[in-house]
C-alpha positions as CSV (number, residue, x, y, z in Angstrom):
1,X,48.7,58.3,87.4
2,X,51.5,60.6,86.6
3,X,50.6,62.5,82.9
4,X,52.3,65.6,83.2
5,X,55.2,67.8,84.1
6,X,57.5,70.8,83.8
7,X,60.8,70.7,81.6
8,X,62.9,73.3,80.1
9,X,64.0,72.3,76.6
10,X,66.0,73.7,73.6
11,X,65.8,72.6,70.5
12,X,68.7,74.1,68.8
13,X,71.8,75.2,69.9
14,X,73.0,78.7,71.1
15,X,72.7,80.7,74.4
16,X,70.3,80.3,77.2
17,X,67.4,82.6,74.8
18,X,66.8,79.2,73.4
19,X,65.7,77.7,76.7
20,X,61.6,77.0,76.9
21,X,59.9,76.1,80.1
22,X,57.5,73.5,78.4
23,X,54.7,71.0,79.4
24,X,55.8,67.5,78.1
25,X,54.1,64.2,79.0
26,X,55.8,62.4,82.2
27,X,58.1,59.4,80.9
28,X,57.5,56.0,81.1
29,X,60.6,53.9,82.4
30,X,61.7,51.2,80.1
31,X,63.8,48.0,80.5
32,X,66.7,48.9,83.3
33,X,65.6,51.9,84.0
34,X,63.6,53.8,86.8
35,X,61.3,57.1,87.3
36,X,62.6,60.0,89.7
37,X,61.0,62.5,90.5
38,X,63.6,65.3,90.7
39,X,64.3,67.4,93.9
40,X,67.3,68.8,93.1
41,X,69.6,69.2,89.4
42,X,72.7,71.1,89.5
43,X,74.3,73.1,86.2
44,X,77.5,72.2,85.5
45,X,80.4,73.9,82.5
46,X,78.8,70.8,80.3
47,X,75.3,72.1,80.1
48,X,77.3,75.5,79.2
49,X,79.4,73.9,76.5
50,X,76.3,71.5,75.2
51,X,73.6,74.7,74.5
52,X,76.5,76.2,73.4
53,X,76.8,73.7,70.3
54,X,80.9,73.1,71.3
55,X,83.0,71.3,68.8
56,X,82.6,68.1,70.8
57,X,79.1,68.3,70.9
58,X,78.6,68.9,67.2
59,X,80.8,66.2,66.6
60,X,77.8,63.4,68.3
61,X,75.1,65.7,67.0
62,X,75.8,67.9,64.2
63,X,72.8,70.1,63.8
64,X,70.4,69.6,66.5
65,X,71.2,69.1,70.4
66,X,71.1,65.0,71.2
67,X,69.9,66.4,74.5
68,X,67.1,68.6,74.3
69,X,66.9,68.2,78.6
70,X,69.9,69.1,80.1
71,X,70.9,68.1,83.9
72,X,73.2,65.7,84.5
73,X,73.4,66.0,88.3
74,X,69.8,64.6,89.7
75,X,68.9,64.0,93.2
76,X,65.4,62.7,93.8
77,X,63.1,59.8,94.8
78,X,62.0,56.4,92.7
79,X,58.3,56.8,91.7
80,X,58.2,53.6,89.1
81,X,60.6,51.2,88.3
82,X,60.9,49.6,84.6
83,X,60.1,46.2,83.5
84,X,63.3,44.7,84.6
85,X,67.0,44.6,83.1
86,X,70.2,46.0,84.6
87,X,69.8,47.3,87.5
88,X,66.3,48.0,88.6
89,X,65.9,45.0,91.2
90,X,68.6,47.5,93.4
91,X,65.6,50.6,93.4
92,X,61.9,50.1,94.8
93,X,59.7,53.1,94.7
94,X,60.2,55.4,97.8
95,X,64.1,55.1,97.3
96,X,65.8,58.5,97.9
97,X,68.7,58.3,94.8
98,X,71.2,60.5,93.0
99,X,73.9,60.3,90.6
100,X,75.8,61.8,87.2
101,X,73.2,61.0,84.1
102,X,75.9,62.4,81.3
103,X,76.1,58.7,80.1
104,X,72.4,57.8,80.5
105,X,70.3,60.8,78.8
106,X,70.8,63.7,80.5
107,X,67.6,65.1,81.9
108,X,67.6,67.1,84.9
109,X,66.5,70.3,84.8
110,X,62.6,68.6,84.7
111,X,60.5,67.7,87.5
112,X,60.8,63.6,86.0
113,X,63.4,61.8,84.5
114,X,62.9,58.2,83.3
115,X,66.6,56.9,83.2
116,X,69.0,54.0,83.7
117,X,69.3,52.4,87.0
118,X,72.5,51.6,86.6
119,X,73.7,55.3,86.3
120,X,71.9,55.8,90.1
121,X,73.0,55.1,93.4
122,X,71.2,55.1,96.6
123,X,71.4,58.8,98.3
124,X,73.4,58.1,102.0
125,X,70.7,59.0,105.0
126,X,72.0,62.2,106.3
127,X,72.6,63.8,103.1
128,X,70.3,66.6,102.4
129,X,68.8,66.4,98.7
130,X,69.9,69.9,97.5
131,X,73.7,69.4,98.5
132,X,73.3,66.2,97.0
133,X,72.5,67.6,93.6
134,X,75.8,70.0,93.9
135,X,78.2,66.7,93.9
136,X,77.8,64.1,91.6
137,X,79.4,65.4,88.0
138,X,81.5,68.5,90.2
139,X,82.4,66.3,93.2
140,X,83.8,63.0,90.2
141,X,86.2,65.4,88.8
142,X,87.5,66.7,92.0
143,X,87.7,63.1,93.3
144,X,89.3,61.2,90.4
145,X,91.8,64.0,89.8
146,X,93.3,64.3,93.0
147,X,92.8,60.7,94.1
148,X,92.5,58.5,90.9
149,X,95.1,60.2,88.7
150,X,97.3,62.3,90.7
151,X,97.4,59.9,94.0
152,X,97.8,62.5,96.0
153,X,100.0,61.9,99.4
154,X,100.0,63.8,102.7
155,X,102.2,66.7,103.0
156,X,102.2,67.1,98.9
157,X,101.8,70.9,97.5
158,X,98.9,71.5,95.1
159,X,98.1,74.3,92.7
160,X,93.8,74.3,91.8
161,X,93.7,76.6,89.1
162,X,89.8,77.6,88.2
163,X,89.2,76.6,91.6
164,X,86.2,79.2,92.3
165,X,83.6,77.0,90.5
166,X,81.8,73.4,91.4
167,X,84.6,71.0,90.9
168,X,87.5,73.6,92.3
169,X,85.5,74.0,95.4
170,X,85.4,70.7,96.3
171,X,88.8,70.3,95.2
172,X,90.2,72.5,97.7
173,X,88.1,71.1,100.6
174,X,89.3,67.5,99.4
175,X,93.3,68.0,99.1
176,X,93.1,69.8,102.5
177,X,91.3,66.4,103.9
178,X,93.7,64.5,102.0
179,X,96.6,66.1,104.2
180,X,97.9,68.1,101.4
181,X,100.8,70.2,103.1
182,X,99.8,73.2,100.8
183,X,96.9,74.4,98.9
184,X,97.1,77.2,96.8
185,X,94.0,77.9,94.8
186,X,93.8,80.5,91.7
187,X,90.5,82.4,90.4
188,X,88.9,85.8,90.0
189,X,89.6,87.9,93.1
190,X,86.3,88.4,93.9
191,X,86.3,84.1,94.8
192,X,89.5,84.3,96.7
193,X,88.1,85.2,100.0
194,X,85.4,81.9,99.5
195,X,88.6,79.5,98.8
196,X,90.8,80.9,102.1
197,X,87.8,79.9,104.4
198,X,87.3,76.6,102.5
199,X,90.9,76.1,103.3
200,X,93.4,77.1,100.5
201,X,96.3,78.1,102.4
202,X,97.1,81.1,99.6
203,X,95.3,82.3,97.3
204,X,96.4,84.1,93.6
205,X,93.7,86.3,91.7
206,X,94.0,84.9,87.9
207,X,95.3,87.9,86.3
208,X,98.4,87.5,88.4
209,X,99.1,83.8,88.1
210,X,102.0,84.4,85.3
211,X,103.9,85.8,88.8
212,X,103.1,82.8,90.2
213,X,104.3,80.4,87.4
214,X,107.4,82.6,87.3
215,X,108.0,82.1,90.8
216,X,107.6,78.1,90.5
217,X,109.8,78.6,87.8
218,X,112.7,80.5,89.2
219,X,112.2,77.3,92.0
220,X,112.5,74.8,89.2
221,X,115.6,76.4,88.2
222,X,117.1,75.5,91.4
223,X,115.7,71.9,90.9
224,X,113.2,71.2,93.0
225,X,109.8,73.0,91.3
226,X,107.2,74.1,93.8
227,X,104.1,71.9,93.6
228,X,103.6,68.3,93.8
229,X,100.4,68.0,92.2
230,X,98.6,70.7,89.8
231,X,94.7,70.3,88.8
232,X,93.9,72.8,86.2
233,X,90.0,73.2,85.9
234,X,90.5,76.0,82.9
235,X,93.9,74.8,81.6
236,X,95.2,77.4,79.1
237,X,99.5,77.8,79.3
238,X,102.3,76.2,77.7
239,X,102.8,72.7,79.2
240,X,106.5,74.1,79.6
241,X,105.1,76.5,82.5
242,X,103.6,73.7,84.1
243,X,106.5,71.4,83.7
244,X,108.7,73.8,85.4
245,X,106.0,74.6,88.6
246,X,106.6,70.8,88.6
247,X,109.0,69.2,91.4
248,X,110.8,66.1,90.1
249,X,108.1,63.1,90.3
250,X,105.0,65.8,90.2
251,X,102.1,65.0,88.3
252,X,99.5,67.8,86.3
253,X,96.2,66.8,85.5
254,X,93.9,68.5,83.1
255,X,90.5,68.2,83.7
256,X,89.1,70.9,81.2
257,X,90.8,73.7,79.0
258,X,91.7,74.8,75.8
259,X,91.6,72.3,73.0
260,X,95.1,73.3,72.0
261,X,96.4,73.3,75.9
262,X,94.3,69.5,75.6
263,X,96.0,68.5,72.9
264,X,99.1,68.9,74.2
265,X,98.8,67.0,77.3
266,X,97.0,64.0,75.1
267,X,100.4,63.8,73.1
268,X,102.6,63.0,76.0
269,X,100.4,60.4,76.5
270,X,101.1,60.0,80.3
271,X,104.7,59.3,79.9
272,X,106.8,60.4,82.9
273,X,109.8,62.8,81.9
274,X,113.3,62.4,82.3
275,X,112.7,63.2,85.9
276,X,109.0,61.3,86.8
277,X,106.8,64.5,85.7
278,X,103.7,62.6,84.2
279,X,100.8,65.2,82.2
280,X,97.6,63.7,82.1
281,X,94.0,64.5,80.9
282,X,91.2,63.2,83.1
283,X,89.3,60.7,81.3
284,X,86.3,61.1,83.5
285,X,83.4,58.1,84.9
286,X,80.4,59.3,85.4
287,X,79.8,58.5,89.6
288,X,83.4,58.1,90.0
289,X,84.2,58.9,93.8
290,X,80.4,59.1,94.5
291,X,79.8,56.5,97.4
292,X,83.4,58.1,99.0
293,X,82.2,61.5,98.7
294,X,78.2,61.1,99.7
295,X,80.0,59.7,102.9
296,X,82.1,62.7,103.1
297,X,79.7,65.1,102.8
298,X,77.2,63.2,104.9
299,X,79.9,63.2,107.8
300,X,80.5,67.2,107.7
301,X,84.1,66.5,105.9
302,X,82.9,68.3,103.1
303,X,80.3,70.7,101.9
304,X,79.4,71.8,98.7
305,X,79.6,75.2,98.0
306,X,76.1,76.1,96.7
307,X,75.5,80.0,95.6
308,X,72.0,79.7,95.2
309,X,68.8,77.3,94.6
310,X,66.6,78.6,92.1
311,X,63.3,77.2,90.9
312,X,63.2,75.6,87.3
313,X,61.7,78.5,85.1
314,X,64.7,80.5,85.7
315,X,67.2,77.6,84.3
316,X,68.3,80.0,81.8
317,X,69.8,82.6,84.3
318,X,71.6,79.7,85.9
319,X,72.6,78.7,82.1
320,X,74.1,82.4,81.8
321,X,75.4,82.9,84.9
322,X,77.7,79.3,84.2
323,X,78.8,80.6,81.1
324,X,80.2,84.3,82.5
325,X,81.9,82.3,85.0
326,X,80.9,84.4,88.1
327,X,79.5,81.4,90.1
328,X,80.8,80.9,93.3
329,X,80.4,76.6,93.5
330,X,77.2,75.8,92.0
331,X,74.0,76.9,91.3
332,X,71.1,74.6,92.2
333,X,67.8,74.0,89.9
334,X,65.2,72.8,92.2
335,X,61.5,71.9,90.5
């Protein structure tokens, strides 16, 4: 029987110094939920913003971390299955699973996680375990953005701004399969070179995107804006600069940003503008996308961009190298 395992924990918030690689008893799986064993956890901004003690995570848990296991991404295989209740008659043990656990205890970056079964799907055959790990929470934003919220439509032009990281990545790769006419991707130079060979078809270091807003704008001017669709990843401008980068119809989503930049897509509250512009902030699902992309990725279509697999005692490198944002894709925790 199962009695022990490895777990990095932090018990108060700040940066990744308060991570500890501890022992801690294995979990026992209670009603709806199963055991995994964990092959693979990714580190997403979240884990970033959650040891970091952000305002919304001080708002759910004021003084001490509601998570003291972070991971949200988990691929892995069933060990035990609960006692019964939602879910657990669709897992046996030996199932190879993965899925987004942001809404079902977090718990990752350990070598078990006793969770929900309903926050699990099965992992397609053909999809390697460690790529696997790389999707769920990065892949869901990229997928309900440009799919779910935008509708994106062959032959549309998209701006990806912050599209070096997880979500970008996969962004990029996903507008191009969509049949996006053009791509253009903005990040730190040294990530530009990565987006062109996923497929961006141009490319803008961030330090020089006000040219690039000014450019959309002088196109607005003429009516017609320059992009049909604009996922910003990092959102931090006037909504008047992206309102004018806009063509007639064009639709900005906000998937993470400035509070004040957050705010002020909340107020328009999806409302189109005098000319069908709509602003929206993605009000993300955990596993939204998932099946569509685990069948993307299984089929070659896509790939997660994965800048290195590291072994669990050195979570809090990954945990620092997030929060400098220097990561090219992801970074992989692997027990």
């Amino acid at each position: 029987m199962l009695r022990a395992m490895r777990a990095v924990r932090y018990e108060r918030y700040g940066g990744p110094d308060r991570l500890r690689l501890v022992d801690a008893p294995v979990p026992a799986p209670g009603p709806g939920q199963v055991l995994v064993r964990v092959v693979a956890s990714s580190v997403n901004s979240w884990d970033w913003d959650l040891l970091r003690g952000g305002v919304l995570a001080r708002i759910v848990a004021p003084r001490r971390p509601a998570h003291p296991v972070l991971g949200a991404d988990v691929s892995g295989e069933v060990v035990a299955v609960g006692p019964g209740g939602d879910g657990t008659a669709d897992f046996a043990v030996g199932d190879a699973v993965w899925g987004d656990l942001s809404e079902a205890g977090w718990g990752g970056f350990a070598e078990f996680v006793a969770t929900d079964a309903a926050a699990l799907r099965r992992r397609p055959a053909g999809l390697d375990p460690i790529a696997a790990a790389a999707i769920p929470q990065a892949g869901g934003l990229a997928w309900q953005a440009l799919v779910d919220v935008a509708a994106l439509r062959a032959g549309e032009r998209v701006l990806i701004i912050g599209a070096g990281g997880g979500a970008g990545t996969i962004a990029v790769q996903l507008a191009r399969h969509l049949g996006a006419g053009e791509v253009v991707a903005v990040d730190r130079g040294a990530k530009l070179g990565m987006l062109r060979d996923l497929g961006a078809t141009e490319t803008v270091e961030a330090d020089a995107a006000d040219g690039l807003f000014a450019e959309a704008a002088g196109s607005a001017e003429s009516g017609s804006g320059r992009f049909d669709v604009i996922v910003d990843l990092i959102a931090g401008r006037p909504l008047a600069e992206y309102r004018r980068a806009l063509r007639p119809g064009g639709r900005f989503v906000i998937v993470g940003g400035r509070l004040r930049a957050i705010a002020r897509v909340a107020a328009t509250a999806g409302r189109p503008d005098a000319e069908g512009r709509t602003f929206r902030l993605l009000a993300a699902k955990p596993n939204g996308g998932l099946d569509e992309l685990g069948e993307l990725v299984a089929s070659g279509a896509l790939a997660p961009v994965i800048e290195e697999v590291l072994p669990l005692e050195r979570a809090p490198e990954a945990l620092a190298r997030i929060g400098a944002g220097t990561v090219h894709g992801k970074l992989v925790i692997a027990p």
